[in-house]
N, C-alpha and C positions, 0 to 999 in steps of 0.2 A: 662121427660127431664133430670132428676139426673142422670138417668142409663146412657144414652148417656156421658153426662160430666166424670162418672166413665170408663165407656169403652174408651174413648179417653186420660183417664190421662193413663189406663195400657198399653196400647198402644204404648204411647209414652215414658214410662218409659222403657216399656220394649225393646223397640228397643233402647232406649240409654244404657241397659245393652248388650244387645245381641251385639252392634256395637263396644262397648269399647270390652267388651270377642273376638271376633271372630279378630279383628285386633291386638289382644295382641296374640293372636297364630299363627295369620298368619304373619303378621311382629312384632317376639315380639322386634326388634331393635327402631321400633319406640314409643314403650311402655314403657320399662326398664326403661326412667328417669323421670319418673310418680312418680316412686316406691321412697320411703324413700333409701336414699343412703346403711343403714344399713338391708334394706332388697331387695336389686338389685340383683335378680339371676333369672334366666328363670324358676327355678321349682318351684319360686315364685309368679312369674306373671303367671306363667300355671293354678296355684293352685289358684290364684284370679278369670284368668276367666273362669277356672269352677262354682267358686262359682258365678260371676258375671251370667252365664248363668243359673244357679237355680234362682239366683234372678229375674232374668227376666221370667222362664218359672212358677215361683210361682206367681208374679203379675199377668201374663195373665191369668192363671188358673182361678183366683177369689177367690181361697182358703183363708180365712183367711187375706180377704184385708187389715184389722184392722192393723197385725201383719206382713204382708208383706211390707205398706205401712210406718211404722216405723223401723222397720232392712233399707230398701230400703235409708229411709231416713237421721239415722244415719251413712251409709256406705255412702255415698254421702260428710254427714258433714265434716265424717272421713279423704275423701281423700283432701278438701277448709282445713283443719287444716293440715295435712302432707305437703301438696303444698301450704301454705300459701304466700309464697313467689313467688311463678308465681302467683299472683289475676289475672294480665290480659290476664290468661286465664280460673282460676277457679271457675271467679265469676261467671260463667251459673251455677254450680255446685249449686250455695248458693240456686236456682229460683228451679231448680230438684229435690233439697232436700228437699225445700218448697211444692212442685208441690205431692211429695209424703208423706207427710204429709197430706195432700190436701186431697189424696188418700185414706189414714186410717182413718181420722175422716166423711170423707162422706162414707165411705164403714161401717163402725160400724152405724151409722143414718140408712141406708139401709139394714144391717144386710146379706149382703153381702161376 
């Protein structure tokens, strides 16, 4: 039953990577003010969601859930403290970043 709950947290971790990256290059207009005002430029937001789509294609992997599960997580915190100021819409962020947490401590128990 672990595996299952493991396969469902990368799952949905990783489509919340892949969905934030893919609408940040396809409209990066509705992206941009996400971004800390001192770092708003499009070759910035490009350059996150590539990284946002390694982070996603490293989750689903399995590789290294441990250490996927926590990058995944402090990048999650990262953006609840840069966007502190919109909560009512960051707060999902705080449950994601717990959720992958979630991730790396059951992924290291399973060895995973």
């Amino acid at each position: 039953m672990n595996k299952i709950g493991i396969i469902l947290l990368r799952l949905g971790l990783a489509f919340v990577f892949f969905y934030a990256a893919i609408g940040g290059l396809i409209s990066p207009n509705d992206w941009i003010g996400w971004l800390p005002v001192f770092l708003q430029s499009t070759l910035i937001l490009n350059l996150f969601s590539v990284i946002e789509i390694i982070m996603g294609l490293w989750i689903l992997s399995g590789y290294q859930s441990f250490w996927a599960g926590i990058f995944s997580g402090f990048m999650l915190l990262g953006i609840v403290i840069l966007n502190s100021h919109l909560m009512l819409v960051v707060f999902r962020d705080i449950g994601l970043a717990l959720a992958a947490f979630a991730l790396a401590f059951l992924s290291s128990n399973n060895k995973s």
